[in-house]
KEKE-3310 file (N, C-alpha, C; in steps of 0.2 Angstrom, whole numbers, plus 5000, padded with zeros to 4 digits):
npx = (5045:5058:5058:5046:5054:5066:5057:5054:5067:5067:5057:5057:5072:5065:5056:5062:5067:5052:5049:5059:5056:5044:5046:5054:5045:5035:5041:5047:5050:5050:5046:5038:5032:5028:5028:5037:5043:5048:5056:5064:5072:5081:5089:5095:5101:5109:5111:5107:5110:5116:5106:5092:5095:5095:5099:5096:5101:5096:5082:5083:5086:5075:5067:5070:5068:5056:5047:5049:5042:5031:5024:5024:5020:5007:5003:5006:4994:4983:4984:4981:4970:4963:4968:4958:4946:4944:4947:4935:4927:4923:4922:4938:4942:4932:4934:4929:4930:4933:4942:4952:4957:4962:4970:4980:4983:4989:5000:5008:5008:5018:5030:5032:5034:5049:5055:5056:5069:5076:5065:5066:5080:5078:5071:5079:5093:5084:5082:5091:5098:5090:5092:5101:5120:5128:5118:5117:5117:5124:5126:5135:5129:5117:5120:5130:5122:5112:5119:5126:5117:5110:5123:5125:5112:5105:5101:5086:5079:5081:5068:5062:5048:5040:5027:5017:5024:5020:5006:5001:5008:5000:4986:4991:4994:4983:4973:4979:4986:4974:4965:4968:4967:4954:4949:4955:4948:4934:4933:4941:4929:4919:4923:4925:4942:4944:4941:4949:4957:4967:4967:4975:4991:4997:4989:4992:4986:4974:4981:4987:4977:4970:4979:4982:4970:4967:4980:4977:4967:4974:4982:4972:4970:4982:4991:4990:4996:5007:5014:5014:5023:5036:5039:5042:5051:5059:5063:5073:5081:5082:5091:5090:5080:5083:5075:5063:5052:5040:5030:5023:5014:5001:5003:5010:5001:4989:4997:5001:4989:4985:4995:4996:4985:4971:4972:4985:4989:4987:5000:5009:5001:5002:5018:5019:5007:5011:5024:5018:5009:5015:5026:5020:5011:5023:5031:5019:5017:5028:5032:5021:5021:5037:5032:5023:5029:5041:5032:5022:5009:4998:4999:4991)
npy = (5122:5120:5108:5110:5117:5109:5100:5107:5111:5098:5095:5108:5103:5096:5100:5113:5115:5118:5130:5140:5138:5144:5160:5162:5162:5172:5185:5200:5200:5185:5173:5161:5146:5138:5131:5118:5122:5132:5129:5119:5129:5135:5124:5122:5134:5134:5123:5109:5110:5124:5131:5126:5123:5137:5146:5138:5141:5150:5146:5137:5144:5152:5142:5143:5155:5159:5147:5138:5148:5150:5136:5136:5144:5143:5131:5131:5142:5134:5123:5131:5136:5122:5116:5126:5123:5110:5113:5121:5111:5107:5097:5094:5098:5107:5119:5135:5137:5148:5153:5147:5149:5166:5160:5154:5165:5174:5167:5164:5180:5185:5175:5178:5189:5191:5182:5189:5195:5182:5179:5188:5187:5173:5175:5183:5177:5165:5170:5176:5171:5170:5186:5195:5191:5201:5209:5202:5197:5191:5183:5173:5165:5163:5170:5181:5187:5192:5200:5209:5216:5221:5229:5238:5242:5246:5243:5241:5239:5227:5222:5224:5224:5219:5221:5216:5202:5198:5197:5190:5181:5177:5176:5162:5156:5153:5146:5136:5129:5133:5127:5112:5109:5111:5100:5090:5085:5085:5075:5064:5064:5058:5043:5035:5034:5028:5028:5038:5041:5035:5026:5015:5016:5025:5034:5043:5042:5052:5064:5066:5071:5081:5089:5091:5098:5108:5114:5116:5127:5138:5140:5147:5158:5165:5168:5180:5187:5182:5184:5199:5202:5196:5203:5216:5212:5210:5219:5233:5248:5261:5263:5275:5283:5282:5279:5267:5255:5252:5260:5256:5243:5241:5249:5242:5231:5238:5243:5231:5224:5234:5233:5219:5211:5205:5188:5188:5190:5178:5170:5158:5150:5133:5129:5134:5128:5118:5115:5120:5112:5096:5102:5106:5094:5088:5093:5097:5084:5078:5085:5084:5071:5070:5077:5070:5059:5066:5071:5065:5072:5080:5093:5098)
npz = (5058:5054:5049:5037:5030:5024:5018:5008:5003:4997:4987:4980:4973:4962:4955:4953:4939:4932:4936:4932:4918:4919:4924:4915:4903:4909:4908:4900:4882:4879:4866:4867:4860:4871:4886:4886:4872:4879:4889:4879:4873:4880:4886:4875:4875:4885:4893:4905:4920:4922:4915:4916:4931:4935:4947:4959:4969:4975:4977:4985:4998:5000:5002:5015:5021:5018:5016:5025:5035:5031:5033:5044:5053:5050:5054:5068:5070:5067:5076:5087:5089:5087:5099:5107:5102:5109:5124:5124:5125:5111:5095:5088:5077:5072:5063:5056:5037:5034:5043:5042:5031:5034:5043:5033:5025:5035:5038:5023:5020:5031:5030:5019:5017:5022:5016:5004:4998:4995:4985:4974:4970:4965:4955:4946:4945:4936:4926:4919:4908:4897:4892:4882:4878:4883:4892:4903:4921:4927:4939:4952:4959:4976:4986:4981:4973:4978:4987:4978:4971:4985:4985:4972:4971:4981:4998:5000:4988:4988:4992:4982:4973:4983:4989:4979:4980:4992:4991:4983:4988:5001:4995:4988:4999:5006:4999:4997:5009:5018:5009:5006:5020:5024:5012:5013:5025:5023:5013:5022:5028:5021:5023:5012:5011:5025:5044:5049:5038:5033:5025:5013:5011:5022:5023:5010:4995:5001:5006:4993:4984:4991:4990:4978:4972:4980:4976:4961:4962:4969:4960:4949:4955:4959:4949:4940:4952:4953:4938:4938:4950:4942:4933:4938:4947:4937:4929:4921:4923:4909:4898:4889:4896:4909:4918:4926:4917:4926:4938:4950:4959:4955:4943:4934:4933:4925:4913:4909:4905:4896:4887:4882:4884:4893:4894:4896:4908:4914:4908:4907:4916:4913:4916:4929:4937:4935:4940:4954:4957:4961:4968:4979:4983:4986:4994:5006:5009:5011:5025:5033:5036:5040:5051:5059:5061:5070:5080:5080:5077:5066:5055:5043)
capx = (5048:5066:5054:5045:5062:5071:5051:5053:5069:5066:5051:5062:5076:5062:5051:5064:5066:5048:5051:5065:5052:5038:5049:5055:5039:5031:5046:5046:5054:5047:5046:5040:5024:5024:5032:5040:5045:5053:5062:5068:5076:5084:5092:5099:5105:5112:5112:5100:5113:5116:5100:5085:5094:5098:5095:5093:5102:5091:5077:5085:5085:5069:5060:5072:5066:5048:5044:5049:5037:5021:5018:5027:5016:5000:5005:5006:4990:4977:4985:4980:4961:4961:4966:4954:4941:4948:4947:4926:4922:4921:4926:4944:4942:4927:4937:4928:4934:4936:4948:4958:4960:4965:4980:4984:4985:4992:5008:5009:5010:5022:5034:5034:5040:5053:5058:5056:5075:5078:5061:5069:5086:5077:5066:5083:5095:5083:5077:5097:5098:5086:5095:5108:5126:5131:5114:5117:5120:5131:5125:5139:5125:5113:5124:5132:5116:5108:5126:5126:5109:5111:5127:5126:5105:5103:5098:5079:5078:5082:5061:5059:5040:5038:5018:5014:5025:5015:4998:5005:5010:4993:4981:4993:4996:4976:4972:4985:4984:4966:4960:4971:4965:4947:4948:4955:4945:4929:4937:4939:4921:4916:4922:4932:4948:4945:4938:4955:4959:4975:4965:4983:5000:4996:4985:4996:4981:4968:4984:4988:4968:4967:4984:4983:4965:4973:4985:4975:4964:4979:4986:4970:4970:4987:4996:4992:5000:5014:5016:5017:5029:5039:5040:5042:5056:5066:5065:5080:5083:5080:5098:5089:5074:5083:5069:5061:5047:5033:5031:5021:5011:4993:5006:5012:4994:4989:5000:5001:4984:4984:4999:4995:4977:4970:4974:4994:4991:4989:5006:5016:5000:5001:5019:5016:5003:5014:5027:5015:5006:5022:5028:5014:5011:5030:5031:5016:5014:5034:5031:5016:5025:5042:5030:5019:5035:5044:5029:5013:5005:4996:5001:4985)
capy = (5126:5116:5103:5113:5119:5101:5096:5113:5110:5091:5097:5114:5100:5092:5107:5122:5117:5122:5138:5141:5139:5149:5164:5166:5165:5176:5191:5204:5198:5181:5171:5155:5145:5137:5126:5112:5124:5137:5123:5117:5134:5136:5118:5121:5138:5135:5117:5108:5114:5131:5134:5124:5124:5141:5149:5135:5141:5156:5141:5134:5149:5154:5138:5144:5162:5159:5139:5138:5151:5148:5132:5134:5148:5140:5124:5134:5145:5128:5122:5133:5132:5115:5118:5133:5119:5105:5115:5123:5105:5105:5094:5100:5100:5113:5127:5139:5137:5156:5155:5143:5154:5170:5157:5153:5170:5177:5164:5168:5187:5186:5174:5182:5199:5189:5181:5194:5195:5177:5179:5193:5183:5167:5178:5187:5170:5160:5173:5177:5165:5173:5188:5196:5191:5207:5211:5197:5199:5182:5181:5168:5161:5166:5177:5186:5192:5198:5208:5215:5221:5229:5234:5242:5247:5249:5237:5242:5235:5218:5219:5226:5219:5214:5224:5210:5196:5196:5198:5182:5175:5178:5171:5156:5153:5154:5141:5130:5128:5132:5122:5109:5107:5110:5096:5085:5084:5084:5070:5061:5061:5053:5036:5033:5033:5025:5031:5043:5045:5033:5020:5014:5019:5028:5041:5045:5046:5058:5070:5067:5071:5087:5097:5092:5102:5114:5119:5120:5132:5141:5145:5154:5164:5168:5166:5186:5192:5178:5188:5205:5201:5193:5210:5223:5211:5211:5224:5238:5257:5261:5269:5280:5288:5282:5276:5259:5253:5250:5262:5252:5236:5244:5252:5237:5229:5242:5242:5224:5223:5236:5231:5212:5210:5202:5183:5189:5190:5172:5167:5155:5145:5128:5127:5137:5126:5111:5117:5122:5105:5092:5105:5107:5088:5084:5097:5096:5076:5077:5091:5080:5063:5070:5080:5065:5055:5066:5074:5062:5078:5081:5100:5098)
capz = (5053:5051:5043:5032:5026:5023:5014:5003:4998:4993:4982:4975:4970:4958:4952:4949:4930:4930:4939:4928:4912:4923:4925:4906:4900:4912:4909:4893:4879:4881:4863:4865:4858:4875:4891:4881:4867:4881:4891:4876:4871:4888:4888:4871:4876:4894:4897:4912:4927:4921:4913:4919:4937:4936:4954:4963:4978:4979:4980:4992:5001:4997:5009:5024:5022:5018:5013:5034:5039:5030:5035:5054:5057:5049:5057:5075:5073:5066:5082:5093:5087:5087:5105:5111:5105:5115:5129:5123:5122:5106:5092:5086:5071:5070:5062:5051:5032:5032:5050:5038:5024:5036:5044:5026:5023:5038:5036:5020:5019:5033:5025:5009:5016:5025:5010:4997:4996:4989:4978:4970:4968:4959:4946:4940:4941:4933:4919:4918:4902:4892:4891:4878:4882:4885:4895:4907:4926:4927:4946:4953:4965:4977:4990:4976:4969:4984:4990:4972:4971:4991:4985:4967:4968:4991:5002:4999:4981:4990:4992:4975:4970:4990:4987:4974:4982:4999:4989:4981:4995:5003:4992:4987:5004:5010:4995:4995:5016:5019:5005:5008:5025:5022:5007:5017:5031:5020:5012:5027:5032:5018:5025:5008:5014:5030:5047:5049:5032:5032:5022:5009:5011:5026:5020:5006:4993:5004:5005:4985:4981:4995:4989:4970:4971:4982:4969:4955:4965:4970:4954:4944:4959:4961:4943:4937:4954:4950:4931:4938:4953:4938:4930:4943:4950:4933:4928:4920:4922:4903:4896:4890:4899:4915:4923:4925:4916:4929:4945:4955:4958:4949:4935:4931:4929:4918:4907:4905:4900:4890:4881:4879:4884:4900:4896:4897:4916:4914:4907:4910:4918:4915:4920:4935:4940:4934:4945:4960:4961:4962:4974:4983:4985:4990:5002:5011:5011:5017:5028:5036:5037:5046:5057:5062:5063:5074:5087:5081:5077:5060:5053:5041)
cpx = (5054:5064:5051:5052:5067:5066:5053:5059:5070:5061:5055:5068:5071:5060:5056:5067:5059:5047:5054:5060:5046:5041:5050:5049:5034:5035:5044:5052:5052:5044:5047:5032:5022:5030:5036:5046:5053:5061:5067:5076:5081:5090:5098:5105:5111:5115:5106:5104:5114:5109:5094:5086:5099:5095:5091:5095:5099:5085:5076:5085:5078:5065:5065:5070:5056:5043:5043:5043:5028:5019:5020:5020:5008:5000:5002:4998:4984:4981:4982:4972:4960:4961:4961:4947:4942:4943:4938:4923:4917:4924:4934:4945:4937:4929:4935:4932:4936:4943:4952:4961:4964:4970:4983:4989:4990:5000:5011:5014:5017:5028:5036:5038:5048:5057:5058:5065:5077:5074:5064:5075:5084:5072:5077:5088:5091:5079:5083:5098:5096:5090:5101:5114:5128:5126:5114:5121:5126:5131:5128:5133:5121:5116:5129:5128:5112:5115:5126:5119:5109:5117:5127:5118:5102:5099:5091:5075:5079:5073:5059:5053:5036:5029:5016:5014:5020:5009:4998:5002:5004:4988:4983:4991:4987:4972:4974:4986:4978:4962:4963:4969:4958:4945:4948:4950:4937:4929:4936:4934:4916:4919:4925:4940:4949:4944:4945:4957:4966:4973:4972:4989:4998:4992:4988:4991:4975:4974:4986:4981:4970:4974:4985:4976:4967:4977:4982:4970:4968:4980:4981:4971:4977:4994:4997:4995:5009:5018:5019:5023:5036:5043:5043:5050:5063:5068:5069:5078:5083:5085:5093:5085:5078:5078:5066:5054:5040:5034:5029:5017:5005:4998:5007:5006:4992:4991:5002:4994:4982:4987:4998:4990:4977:4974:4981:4994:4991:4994:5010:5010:5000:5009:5022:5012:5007:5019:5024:5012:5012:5024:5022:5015:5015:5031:5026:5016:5022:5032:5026:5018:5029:5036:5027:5023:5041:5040:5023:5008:5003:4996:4994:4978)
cpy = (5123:5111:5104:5114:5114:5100:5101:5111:5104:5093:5105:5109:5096:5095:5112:5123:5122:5130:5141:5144:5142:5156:5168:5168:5171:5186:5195:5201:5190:5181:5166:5154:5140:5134:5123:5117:5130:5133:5121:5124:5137:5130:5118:5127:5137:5128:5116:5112:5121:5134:5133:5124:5131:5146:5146:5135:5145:5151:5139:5139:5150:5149:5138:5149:5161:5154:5138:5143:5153:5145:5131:5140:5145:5136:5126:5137:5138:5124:5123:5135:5130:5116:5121:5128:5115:5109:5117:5117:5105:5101:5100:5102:5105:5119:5130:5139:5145:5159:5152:5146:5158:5165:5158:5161:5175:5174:5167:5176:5188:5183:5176:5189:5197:5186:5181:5195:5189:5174:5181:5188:5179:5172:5180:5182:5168:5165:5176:5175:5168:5181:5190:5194:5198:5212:5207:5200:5194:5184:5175:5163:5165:5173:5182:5187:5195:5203:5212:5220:5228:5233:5240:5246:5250:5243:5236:5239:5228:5215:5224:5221:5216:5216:5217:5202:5192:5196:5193:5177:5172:5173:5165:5153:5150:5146:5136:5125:5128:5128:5115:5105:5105:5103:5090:5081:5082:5079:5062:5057:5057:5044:5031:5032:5030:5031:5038:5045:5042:5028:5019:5018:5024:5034:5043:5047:5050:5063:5072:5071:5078:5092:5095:5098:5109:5119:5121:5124:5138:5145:5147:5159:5169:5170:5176:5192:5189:5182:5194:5206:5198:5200:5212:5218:5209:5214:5228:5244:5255:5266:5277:5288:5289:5281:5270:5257:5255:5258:5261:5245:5237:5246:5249:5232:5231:5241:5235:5221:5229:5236:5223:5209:5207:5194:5184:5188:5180:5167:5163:5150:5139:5125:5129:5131:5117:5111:5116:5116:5099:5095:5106:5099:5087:5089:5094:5087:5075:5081:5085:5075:5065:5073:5074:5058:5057:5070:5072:5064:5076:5088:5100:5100)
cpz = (5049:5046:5036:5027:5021:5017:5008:5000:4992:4986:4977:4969:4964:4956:4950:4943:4928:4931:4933:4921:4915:4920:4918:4903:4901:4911:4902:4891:4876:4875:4863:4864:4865:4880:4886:4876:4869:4884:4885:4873:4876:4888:4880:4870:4882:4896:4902:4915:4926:4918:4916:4927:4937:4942:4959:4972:4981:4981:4984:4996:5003:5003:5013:5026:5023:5019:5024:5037:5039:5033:5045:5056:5057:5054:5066:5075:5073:5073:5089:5093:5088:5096:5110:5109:5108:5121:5129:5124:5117:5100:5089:5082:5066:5069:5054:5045:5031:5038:5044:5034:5027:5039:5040:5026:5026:5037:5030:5018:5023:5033:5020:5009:5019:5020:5003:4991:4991:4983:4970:4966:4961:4955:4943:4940:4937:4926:4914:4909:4896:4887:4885:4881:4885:4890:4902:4913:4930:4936:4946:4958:4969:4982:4985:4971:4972:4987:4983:4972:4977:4989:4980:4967:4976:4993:5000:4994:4984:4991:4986:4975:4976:4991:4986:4978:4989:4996:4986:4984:4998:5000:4991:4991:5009:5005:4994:5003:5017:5014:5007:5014:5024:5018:5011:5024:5028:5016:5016:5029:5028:5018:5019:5007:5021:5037:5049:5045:5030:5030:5015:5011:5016:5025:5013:4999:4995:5003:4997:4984:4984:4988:4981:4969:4974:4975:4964:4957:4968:4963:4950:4949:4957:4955:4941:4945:4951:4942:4934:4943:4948:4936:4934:4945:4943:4928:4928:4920:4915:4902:4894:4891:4907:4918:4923:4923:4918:4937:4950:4954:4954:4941:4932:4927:4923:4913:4905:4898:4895:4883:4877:4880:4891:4902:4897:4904:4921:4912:4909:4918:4919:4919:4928:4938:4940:4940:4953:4962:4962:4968:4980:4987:4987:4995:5009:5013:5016:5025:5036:5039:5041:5051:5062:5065:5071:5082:5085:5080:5068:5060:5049:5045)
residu = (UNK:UNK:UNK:UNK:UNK:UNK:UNK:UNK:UNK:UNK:UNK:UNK:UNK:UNK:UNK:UNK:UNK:UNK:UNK:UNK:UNK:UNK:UNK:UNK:UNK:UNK:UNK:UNK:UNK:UNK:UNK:UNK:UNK:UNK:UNK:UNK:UNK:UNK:UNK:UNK:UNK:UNK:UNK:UNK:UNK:UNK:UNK:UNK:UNK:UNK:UNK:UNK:UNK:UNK:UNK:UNK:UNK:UNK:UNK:UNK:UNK:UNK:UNK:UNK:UNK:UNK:UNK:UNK:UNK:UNK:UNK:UNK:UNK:UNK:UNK:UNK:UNK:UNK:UNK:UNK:UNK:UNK:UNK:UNK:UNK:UNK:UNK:UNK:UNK:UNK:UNK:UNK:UNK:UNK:UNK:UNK:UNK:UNK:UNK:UNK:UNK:UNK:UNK:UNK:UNK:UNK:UNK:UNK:UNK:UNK:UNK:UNK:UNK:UNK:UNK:UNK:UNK:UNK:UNK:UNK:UNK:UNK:UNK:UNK:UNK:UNK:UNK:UNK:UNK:UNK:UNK:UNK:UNK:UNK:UNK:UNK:UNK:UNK:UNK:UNK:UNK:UNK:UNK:UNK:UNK:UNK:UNK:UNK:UNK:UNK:UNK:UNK:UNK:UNK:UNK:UNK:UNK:UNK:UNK:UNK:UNK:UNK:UNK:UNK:UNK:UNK:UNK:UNK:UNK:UNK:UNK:UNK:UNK:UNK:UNK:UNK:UNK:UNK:UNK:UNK:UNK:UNK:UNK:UNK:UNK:UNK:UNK:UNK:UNK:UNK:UNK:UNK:UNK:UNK:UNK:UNK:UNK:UNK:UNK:UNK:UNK:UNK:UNK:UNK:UNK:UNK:UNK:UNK:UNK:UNK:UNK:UNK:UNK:UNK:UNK:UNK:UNK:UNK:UNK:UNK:UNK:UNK:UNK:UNK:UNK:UNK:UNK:UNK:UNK:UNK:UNK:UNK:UNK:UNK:UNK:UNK:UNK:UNK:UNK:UNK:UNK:UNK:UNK:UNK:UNK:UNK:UNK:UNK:UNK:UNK:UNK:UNK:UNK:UNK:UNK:UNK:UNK:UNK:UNK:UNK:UNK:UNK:UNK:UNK:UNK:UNK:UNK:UNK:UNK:UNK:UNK:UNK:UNK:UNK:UNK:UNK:UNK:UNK:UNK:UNK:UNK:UNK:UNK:UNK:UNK:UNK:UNK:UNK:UNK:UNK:UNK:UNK:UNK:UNK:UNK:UNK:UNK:UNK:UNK:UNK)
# end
């Protein structure tokens, strides 16, 4: 998990401009003809450090609370399968693609509820910018936007959108690990990579191939839960109805596609998935390498 954590933030520290232009685009209000077009509208209003890295400490937060728990739990359960057939004498690696998926998913879900709090954080940082001056929450950093929230709206709002998030988490986390595994392995057997799959730079192209396919099967799945957790978590009390837009994770659907059609639940696709596969790849391939450096084991 402490690995995980270190790989996630290495991979956050490169990727969270795209976040940053994920997030704007995916939120109401959102006036741009594309990635490129938004980034550049962000970099001219804010700056890179205030703009494009804005909420990077929630990031950072973010793989201690969750980046740590997805792949430590994955890590732990595809372990103890591999073990259970050890011991059946059976090959170890005879782990149904559907057991693989449920790991994914279980880490996942249960990371995401755990790190719903610095979710929350980095949508409303890094969507900060976009904002009127005078609409802005001018969050100093990540522990003074989580104490504000518990303090001015109740602890509880600290898992505003956590529904969506974990249903996220879930499928991301089922596609992104489970495939990832799967691929590699199926990969492997094809004798292209060499009989263990460490044919160049240590393996270093079998893990590029698995988790770049990974990602981009991750993210059709997972982008229209990615839109509406966007929404629901940055969302205002409305002066003056007094009430907030969306009232639940279906309400929120709804009315997006009724307002802006179905492909809107796709928004903010390509740099979502620009984003998710860099980060994908430098996590896990780190993530793999210190593990295999410091206990000889493969997490994969």
């Amino acid at each position: 998990m402490v690995i995980a954590a270190f790989a996630g933030m290495g991979a956050a520290t490169i990727c969270h401009p795209l976040d940053v232009v994920r997030v704007q685009m995916q939120t109401e209000g959102a006036d741009f003809k594309g990635p490129i077009d938004c980034g550049s509208q962000v970099v001219a209003r804010e700056g890179i450090r205030k703009g494009l890295y804005a909420g990077i400490s929630a990031a950072y937060l973010r793989q201690w609370l969750y980046g740590s728990c997805r792949i430590g739990i994955y890590a732990f359960l595809l372990e103890q399968a591999q073990q259970k057939n050890i011991d059946a004498g059976l090959p170890k690696n005879q782990i149904a693609f559907g057991a693989k998926l449920l790991m994914g998913m279980t880490s996942g879900g249960i990371g995401s509820f755990i790190g719903t709090p610095s979710e929350l954080a980095l949508v409303r940082m890094s969507n900060d910018s976009k904002q009127a001056v005078g609409d802005r929450r001018n969050y100093q950093g990540v522990v003074d936007c989580i104490s504000r929230i518990a303090s001015e709206e109740g602890v509880t709002k600290l898992w505003t959108g956590a529904k969506v998030t974990v249903m996220r988490a879930m499928v991301l986390s089922a596609c992104v690990l489970g495939c990832s595994s799967e691929i590699k392995l199926k990969l492997t057997k094809t004798g292209l990579f060499g009989t263990e799959g460490n044919l160049l730079l240590g393996g270093l192209p079998l893990l590029f191939i698995a988790t770049l396919c990974s990602s981009f099967i991750a993210n059709i799945f997972s982008n229209p839960f990615d839109v509406v957790k966007s929404r629901l978590q940055n969302q205002k009390i409305d002066p003056k109805t007094g009430e907030l837009g969306y009232t639940s994770t279906l309400d929120c659907f709804m009315k997006i596609i009724a307002k802006d059609g179905v492909p809107k639940l796709w928004a903010g696709f390509l740099p979502a998935f620009f984003k998710l596969a860099p980060y994908t790849i430098i996590s896990l391939i780190l993530t793999e390498k210190i593990t295999m450096a410091v206990t000889g084991k493969s997490f994969l």
